[in-house]
TIFI-707445 format. One record per residue (C-alpha): x, y, z. Coordinates in Angstrom, 3 decimals. Example, Ala and Ser with C-alpha at 12.3 -4.5 7.8 and 13.67 -1.06 7.14 Angstrom:
BEGIN
+----------+----------+----------+
:     east :    north :       up :
+----------+----------+----------+
:   12.300 :   -4.500 :    7.800 :
:   13.670 :   -1.060 :    7.140 :
+----------+----------+----------+
// end
This chain:
BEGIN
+----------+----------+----------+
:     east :    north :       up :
+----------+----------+----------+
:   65.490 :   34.160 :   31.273 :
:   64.704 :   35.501 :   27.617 :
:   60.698 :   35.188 :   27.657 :
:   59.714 :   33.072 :   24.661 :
:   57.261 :   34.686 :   21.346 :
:   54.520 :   32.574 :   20.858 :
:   53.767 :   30.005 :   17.821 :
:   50.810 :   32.375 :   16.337 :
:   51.527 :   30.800 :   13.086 :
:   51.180 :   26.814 :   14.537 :
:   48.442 :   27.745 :   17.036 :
:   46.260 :   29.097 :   14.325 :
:   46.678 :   25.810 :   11.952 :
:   46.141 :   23.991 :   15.139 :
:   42.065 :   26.133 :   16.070 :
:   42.006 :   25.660 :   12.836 :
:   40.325 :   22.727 :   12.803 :
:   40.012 :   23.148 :   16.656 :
:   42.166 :   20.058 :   16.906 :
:   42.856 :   18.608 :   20.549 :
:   46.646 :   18.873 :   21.072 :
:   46.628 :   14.910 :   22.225 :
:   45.341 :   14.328 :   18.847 :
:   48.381 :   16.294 :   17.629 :
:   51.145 :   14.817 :   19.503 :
:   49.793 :   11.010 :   18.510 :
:   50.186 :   12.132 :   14.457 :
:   53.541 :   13.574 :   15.334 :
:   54.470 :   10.386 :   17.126 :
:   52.667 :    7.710 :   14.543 :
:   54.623 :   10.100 :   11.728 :
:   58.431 :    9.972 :   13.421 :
:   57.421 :    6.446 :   13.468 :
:   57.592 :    5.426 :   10.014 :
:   60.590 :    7.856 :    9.698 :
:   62.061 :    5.229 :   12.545 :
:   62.299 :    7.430 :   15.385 :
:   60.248 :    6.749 :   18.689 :
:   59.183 :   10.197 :   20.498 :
:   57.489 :   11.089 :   23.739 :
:   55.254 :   13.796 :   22.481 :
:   52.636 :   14.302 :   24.229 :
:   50.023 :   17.124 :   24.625 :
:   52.141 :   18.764 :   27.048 :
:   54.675 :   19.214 :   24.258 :
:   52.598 :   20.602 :   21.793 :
:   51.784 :   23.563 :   24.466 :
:   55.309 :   24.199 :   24.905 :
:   56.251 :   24.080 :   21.137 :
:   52.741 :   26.849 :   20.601 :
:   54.396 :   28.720 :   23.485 :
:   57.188 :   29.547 :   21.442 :
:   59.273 :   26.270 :   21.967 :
:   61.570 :   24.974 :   19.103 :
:   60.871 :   21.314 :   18.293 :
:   64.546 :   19.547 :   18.516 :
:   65.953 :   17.386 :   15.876 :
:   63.585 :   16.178 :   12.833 :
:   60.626 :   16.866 :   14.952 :
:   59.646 :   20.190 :   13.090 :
:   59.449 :   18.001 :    9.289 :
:   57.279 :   14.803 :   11.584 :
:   55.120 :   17.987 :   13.136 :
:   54.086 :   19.752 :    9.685 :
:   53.522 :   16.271 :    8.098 :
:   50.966 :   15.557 :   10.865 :
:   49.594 :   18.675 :   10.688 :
:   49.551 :   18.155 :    6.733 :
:   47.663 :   14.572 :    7.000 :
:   45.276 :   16.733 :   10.003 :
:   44.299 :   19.489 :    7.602 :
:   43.795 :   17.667 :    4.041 :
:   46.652 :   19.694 :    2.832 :
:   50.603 :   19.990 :    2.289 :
:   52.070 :   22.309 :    5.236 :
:   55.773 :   22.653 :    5.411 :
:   57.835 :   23.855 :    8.366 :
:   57.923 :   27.328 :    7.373 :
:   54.078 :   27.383 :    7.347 :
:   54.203 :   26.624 :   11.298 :
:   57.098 :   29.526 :   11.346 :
:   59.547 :   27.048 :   12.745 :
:   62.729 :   27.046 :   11.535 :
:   65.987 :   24.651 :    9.672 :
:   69.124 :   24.339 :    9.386 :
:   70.909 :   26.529 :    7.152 :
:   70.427 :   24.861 :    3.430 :
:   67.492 :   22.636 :    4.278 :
:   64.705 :   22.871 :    2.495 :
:   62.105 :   20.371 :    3.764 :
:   59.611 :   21.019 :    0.115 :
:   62.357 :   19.969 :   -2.205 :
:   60.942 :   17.890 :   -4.741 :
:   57.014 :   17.366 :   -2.989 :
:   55.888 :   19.232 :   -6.185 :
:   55.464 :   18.004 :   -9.830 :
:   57.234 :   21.364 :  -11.621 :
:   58.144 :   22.473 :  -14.470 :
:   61.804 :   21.036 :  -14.410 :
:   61.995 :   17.530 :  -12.821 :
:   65.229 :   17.192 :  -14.328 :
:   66.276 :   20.486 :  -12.032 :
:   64.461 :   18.982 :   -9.027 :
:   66.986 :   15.230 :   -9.492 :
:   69.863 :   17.585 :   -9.417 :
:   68.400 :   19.233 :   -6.212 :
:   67.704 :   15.808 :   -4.861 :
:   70.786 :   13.735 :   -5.880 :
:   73.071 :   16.241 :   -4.334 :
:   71.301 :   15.686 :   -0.639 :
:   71.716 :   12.229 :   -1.324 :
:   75.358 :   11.914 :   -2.460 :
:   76.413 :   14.351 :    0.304 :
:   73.925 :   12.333 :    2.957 :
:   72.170 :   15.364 :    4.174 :
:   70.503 :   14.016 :    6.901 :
:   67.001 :   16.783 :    6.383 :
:   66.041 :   14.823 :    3.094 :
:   67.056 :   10.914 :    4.277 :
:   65.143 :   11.475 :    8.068 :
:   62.357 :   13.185 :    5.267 :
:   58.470 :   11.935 :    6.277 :
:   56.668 :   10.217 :    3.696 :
:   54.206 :   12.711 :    2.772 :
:   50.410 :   11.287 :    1.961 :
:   49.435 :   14.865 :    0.679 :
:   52.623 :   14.355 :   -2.069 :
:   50.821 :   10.709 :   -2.576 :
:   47.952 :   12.200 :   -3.792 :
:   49.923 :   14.569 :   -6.820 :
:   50.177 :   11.973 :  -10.103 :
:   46.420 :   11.737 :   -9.833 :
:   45.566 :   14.959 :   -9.777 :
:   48.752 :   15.698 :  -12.813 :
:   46.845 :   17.007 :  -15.552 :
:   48.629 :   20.252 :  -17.130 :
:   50.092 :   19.766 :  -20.189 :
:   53.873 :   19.262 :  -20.321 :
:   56.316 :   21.790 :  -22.041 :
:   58.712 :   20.429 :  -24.729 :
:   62.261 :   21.164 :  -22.968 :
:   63.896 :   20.055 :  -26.350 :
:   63.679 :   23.006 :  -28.420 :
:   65.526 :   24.960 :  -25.392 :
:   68.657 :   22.621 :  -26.459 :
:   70.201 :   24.070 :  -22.800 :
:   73.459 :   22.423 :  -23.222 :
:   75.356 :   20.831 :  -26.227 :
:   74.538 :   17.394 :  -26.707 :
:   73.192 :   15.494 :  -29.173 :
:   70.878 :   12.627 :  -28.479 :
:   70.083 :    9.560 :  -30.546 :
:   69.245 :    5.616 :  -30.376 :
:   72.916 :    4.995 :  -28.759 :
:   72.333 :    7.731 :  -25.960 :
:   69.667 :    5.819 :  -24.851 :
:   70.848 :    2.022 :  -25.491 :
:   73.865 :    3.302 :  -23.190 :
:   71.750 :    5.121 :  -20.606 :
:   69.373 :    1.835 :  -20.195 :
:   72.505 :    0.000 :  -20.173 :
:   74.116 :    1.249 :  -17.202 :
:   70.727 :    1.700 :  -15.012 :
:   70.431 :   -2.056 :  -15.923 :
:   73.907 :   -2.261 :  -14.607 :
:   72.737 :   -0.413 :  -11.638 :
:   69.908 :   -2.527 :  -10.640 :
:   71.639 :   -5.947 :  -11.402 :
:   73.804 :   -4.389 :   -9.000 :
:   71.469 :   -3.642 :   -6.363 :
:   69.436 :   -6.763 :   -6.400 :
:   72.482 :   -8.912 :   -6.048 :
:   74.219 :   -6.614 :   -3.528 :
:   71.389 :   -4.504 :   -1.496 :
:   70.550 :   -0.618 :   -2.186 :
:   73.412 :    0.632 :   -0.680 :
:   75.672 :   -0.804 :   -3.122 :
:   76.502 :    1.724 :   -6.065 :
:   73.754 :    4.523 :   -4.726 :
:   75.975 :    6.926 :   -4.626 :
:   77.481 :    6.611 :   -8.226 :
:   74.109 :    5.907 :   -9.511 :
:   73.202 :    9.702 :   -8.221 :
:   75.894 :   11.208 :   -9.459 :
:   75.358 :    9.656 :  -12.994 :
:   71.418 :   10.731 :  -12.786 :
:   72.951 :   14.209 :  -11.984 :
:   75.644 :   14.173 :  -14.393 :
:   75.411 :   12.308 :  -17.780 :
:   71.785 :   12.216 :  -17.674 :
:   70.608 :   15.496 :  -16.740 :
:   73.024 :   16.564 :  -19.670 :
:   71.521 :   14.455 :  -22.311 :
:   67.749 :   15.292 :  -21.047 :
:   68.725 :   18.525 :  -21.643 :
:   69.893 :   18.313 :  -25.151 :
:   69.075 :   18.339 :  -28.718 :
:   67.634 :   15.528 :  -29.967 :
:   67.721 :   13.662 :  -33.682 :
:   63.816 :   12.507 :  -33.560 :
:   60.681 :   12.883 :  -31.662 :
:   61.024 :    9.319 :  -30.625 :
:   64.421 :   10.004 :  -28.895 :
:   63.480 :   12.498 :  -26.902 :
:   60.785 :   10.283 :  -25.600 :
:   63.034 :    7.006 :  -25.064 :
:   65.622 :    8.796 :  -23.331 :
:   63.290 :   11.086 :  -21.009 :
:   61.699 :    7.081 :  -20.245 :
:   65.414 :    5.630 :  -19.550 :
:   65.604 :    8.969 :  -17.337 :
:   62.946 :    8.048 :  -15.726 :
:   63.995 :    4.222 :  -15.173 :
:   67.092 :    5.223 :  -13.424 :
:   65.295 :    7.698 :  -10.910 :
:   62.807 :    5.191 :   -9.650 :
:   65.729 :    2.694 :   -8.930 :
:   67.238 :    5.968 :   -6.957 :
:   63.906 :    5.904 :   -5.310 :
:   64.090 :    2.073 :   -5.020 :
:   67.052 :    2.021 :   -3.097 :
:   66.181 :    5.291 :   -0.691 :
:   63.356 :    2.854 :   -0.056 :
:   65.324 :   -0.185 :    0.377 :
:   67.702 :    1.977 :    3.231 :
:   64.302 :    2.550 :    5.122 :
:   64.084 :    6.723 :    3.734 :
:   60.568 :    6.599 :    2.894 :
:   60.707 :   10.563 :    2.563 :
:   63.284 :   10.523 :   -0.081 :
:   62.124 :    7.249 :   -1.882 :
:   59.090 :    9.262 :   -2.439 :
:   60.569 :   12.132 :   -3.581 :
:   62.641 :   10.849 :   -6.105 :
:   59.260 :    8.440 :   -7.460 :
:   57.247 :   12.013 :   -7.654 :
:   60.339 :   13.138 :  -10.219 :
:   60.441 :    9.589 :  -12.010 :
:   56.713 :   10.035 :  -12.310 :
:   56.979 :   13.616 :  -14.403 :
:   59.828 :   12.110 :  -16.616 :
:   57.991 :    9.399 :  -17.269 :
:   54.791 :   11.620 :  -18.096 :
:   56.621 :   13.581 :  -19.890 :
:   57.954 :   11.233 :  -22.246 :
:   54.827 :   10.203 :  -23.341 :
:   55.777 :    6.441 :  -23.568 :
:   52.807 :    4.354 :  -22.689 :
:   52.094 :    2.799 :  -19.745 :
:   55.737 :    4.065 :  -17.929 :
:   53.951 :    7.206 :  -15.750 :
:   51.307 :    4.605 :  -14.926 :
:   54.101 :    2.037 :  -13.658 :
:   55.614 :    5.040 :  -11.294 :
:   51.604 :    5.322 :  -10.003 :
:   52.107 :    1.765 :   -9.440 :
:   55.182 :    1.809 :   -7.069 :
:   54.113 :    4.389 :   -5.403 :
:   50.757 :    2.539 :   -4.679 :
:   52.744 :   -0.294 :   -3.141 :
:   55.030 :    2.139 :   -0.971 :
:   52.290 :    3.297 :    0.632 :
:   50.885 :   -0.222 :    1.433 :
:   53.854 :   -0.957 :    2.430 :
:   54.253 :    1.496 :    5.348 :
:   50.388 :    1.455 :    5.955 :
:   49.660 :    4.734 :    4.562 :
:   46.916 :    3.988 :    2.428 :
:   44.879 :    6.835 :    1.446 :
:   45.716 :    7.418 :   -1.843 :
:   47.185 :    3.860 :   -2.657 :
:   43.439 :    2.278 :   -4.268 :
:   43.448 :    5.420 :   -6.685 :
:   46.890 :    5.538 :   -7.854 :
:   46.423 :    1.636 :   -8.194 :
:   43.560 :    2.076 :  -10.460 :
:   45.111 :    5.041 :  -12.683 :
:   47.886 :    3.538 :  -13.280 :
:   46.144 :    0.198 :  -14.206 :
:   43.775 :    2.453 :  -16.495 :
:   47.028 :    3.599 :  -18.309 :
:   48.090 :    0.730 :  -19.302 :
:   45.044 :   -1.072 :  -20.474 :
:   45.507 :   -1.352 :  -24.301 :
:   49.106 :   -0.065 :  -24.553 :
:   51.440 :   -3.159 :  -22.981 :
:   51.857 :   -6.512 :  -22.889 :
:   49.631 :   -9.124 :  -21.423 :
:   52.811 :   -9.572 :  -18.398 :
:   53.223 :   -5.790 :  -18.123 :
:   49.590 :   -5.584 :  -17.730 :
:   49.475 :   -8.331 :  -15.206 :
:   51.748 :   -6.089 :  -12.951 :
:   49.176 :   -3.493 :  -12.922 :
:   45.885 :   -6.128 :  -12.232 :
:   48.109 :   -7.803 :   -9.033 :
:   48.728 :   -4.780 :   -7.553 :
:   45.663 :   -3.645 :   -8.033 :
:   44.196 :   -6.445 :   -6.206 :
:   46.526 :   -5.510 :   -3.210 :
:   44.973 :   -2.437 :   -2.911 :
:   41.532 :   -3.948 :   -2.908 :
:   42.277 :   -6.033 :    0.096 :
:   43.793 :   -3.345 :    1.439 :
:   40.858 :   -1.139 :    1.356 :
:   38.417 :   -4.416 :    2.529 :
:   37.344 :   -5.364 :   -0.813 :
:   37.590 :   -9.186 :   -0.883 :
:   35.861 :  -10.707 :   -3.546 :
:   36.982 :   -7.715 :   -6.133 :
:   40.500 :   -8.814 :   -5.282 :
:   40.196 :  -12.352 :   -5.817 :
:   38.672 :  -11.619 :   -8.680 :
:   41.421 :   -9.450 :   -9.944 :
:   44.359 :  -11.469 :   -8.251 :
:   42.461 :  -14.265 :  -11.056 :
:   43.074 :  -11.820 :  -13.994 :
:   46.321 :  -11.226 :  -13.605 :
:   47.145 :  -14.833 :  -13.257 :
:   45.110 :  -15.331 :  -16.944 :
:   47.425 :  -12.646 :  -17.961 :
:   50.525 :  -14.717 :  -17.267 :
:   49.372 :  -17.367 :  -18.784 :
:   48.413 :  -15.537 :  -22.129 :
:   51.748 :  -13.964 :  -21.777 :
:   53.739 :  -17.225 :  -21.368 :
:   51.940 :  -18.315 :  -24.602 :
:   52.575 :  -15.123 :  -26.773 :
:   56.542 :  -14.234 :  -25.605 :
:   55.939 :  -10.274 :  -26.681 :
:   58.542 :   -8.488 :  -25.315 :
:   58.376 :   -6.400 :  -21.792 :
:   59.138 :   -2.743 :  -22.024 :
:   62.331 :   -2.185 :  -20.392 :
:   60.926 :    0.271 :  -17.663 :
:   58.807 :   -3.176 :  -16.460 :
:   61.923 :   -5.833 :  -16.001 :
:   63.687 :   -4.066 :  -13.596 :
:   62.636 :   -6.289 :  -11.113 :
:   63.212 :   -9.768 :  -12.839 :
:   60.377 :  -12.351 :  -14.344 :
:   56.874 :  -10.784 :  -14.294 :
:   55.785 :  -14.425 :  -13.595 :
:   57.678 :  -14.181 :  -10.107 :
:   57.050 :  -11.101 :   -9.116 :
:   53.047 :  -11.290 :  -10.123 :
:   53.427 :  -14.181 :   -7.675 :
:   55.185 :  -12.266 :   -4.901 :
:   52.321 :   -9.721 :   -5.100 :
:   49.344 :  -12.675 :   -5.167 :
:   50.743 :  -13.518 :   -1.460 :
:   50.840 :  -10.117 :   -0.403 :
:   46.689 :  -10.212 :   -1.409 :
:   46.441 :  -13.713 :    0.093 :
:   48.117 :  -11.954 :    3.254 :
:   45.593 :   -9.314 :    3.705 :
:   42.986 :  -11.510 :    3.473 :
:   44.350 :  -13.568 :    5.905 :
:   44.553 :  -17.236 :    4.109 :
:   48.212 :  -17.362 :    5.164 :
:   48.373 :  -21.431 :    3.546 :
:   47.817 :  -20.132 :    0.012 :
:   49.920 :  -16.625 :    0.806 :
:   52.907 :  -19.212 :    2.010 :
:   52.928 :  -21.152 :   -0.905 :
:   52.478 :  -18.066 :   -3.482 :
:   55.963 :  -16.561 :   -1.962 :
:   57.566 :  -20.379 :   -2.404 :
:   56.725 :  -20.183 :   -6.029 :
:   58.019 :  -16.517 :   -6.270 :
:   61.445 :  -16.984 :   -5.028 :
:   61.290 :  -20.574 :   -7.199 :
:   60.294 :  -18.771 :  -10.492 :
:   63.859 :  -16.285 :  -10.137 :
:   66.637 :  -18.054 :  -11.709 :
:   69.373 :  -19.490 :   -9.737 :
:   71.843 :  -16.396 :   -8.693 :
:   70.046 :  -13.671 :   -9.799 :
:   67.945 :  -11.286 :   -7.257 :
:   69.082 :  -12.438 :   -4.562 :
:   67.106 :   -9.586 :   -1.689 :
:   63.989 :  -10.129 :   -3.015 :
:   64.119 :  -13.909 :   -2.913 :
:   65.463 :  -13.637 :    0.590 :
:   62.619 :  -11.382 :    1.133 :
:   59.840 :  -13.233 :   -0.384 :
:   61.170 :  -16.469 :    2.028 :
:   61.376 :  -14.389 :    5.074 :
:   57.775 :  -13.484 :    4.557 :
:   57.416 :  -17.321 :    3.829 :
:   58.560 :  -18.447 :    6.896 :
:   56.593 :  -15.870 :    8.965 :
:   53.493 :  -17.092 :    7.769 :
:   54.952 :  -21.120 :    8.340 :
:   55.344 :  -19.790 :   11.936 :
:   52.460 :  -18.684 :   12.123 :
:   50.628 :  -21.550 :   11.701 :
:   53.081 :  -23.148 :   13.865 :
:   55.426 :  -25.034 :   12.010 :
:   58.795 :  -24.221 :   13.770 :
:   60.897 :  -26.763 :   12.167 :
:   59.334 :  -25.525 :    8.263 :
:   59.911 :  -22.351 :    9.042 :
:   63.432 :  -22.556 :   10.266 :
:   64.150 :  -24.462 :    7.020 :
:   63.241 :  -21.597 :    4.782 :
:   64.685 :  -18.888 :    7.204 :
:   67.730 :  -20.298 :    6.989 :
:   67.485 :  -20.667 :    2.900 :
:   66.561 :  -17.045 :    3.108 :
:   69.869 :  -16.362 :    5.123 :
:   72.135 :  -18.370 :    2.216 :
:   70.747 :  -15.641 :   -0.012 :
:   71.812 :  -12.693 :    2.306 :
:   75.229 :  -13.032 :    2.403 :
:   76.908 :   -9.900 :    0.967 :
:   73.515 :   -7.743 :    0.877 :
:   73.850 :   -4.492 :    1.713 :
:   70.410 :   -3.798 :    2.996 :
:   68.142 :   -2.000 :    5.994 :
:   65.224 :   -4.439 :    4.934 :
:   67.301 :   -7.501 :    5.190 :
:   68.918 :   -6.688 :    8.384 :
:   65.372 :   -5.823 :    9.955 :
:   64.005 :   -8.872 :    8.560 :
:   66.710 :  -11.031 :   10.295 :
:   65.693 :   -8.503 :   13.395 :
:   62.207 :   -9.843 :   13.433 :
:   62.636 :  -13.162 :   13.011 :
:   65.020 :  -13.176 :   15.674 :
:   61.764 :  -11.597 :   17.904 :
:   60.148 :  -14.414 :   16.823 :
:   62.043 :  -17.189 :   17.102 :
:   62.540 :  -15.921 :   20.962 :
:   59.911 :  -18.164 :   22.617 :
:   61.019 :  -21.298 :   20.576 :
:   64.662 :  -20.959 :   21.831 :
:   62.771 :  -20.657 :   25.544 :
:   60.907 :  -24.230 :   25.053 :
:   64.452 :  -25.635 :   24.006 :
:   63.702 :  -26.106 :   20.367 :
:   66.891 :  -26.893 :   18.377 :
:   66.397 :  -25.630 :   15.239 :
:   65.550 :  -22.142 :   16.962 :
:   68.639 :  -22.071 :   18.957 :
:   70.630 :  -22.567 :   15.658 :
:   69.035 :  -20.186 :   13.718 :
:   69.094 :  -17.521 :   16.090 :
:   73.255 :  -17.819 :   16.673 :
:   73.186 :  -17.806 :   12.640 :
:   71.451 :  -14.860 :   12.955 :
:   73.327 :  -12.915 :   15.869 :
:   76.699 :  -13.409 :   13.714 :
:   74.891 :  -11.737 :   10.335 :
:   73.959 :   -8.850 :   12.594 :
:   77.681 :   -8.433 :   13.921 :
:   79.113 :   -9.129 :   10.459 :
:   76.168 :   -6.521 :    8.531 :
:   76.371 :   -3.321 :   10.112 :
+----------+----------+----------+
// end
């Protein structure tokens, strides 16, 4: 038997912080969680793996994202000399360089080709932390003029025009419709034209911004397909665009999303300060409904982080906001619409708050008035999402029947989504319609059969 050479290089990270190995094997397990995949690892393990053992599968990437969230800093899996497959480079784009435009072409060809080391990718809470620490000034690529276009008003009008195209696209048909083409036109078209000459200042600007727009929808739908690793990659690229281009308020909407990502997977260490810095970049430079955005979100991350009155309090500002909007009509920056009415989604985000705090009778009717303030064929995931959370909250408070009613609205809306979330949303609610269908309630039974033939028919 060939004797194994020990892990020097993991063992001394490990002492290190003279970190127990159970402690070790719990962050590798919560981390291949949120990547989806359940593992045994125990403290046994992580002897074997110091002992010169190679962790199978994805388990080196979940292993040096533990060890990264363990230490306070980013460690990679060549830091714990372990090593990958031939081409895979687990650090592609957890870095705000010099080139983001480089780093989307890095990026966008793991995605189009589905390389499985960038889509199993952990979300990384040390990479969380990089827009608010993104100071250095930014290096005018323009003057390099690195390939031979020329870039004006209808470069851009025709870039924002087919990420529109792109996200009408995905809200009406799930993330997984167009992502390819959408990568390959990132790659193509408009890494060419980020990369060119440009007539004005204020070109250069709007285009590295409509850059930027079609990234974070690249993000969006790595997000919506359940690759938190890769959403996040592609927002930390967005983000540098965005700063780059110097358009107010845009690198502050990135700061945003990313906020909300990690809310959403309950990784919230950094999500209260990239919340408040990106609200801080907007004060003064958008509209009263962009602004709104910022405030509501906010407010998440305040009763997120235990803060209760300070989110009420905010959740109230953004709903003045609204109002002052709806009374104005100034026009939305197109980096802020993506995602339909501000009104709706402000709404959306005041139930998420309501949520947290647990008053799940005002949460249930603010995602009601969402999915009623979308217009009629138009978004259809999110306002099957925002009734699925609905109903889960109607359940909740026991009203089967209700909560049937708008599960099953939330299914007529599904239909021809190509989605992770929406599958594992129908997933849960089968879960919990389980012990109604055991007491013989009707509506349960019908839902559920509903629901079994979306599963079969949405693979």
């Amino acid at each position: 038997m060939t004797k194994r050479t020990p892990n020097l290089q993991l063992k001394a990270l490990i002492e290190e912080k003279r970190l127990p190995y159970e402690t070790v094997a719990n962050a590798v397990r919560v981390v291949a969680a949120e990547s989806g995949e359940v593992l045994r690892t125990n403290r046994s393990t992580v002897e074997h793996w110091i002992c010169g053992a190679q962790p199978a599968g994805n388990t080196p990437r979940y292993l040096a994202e533990a060890l990264s969230r363990l230490l306070g800093r980013l460690v990679t899996a060549d830091h714990l000399g372990l090593s990958l497959a031939a081409g895979e480079d687990d650090s592609i784009g957890l870095s705000l360089g010099p080139d983001p435009v480089e780093t989307l072409t890095l990026i966008g060809k793991a995605d189009v080709n589905r390389r499985r080391f960038l889509a199993a990718s952990a979300y990384s809470v040390a990479a969380a932390a990089l827009p608010l620490d993104y100071v250095r000034d930014i290096a005018d690529r323009a003057a390099a003029a690195r390939s031979g276009a020329i870039v004006g008003d209808a470069e851009v009008a025709a870039v924002r025009d087919m990420v529109r195209v792109f996200t009408d696209m995905d809200e009406l048909h799930g993330g997984q419709h167009g992502r390819s083409a959408l990568a390959q036109y990132l790659m193509s078209d408009v890494a060419t034209l980020c990369r060119g000459r440009f007539r004005t200042e204020d070109a250069r600007r709007q285009m590295l911004s409509a850059a930027a727009s079609g990234i974070h929808l690249a993000g969006w739908k790595s997000y919506d397909a359940g690759e938190q690793g890769l959403a996040q990659r592609y927002y930390l690229q967005s983000y540098a665009l965005a700063s780059e281009s110097g358009v107010p308020g845009h690198d502050g909407f990135v700061m945003r999303t990313m906020s909300q990502q990690g809310m959403k997977i309950h990784r919230a260490e950094h999500c209260l300060g990239l919340a408040e810095t990106g609200l801080g970049r907007v004060k003064g430079h958008v509209d009263p409904a962009t602004e709104a955005l910022f405030h509501i979100t906010y407010a998440h991350a305040l009763a997120k982080t235990g803060q209760r009155q300070q989110a009420v309090h905010t959740v109230e500002r953004a709903r003045r906001l609204v109002d002052v909007a709806r009374d104005k009509g100034d026009p939305t920056p197109f980096w802020a619409i993506a995602w339909g009415p501000v009104e709706a989604t402000v709404r959306s985000r005041t139930a998420k708050v309501f949520d947290t705090l647990g008053d799940t009778r005002n949460a249930a009717q603010q995602y009601a008035s969402a999915a009623a303030n979308r217009p009629p064929g138009t978004y259809a995931r999110i306002i099957a999402l925002d009734l699925v959370a609905q109903a889960e909250l109607e359940v909740a408070q026991g009203g089967i029947e209700q909560a049937c009613s708008t599960w099953g609205r939330a299914m007529d809306h599904m239909e021809g989504i190509a989605s992770v979330r929406t599958r594992k949303a129908v997933k849960n609610m089968r879960r919990d319609l389980s012990r109604f269908r055991t007491r013989g309630a009707r509506c349960a039974a019908e839902l559920d059969e509903r629901a079994r033939d979306f599963l079969s028919t949405h693979r």
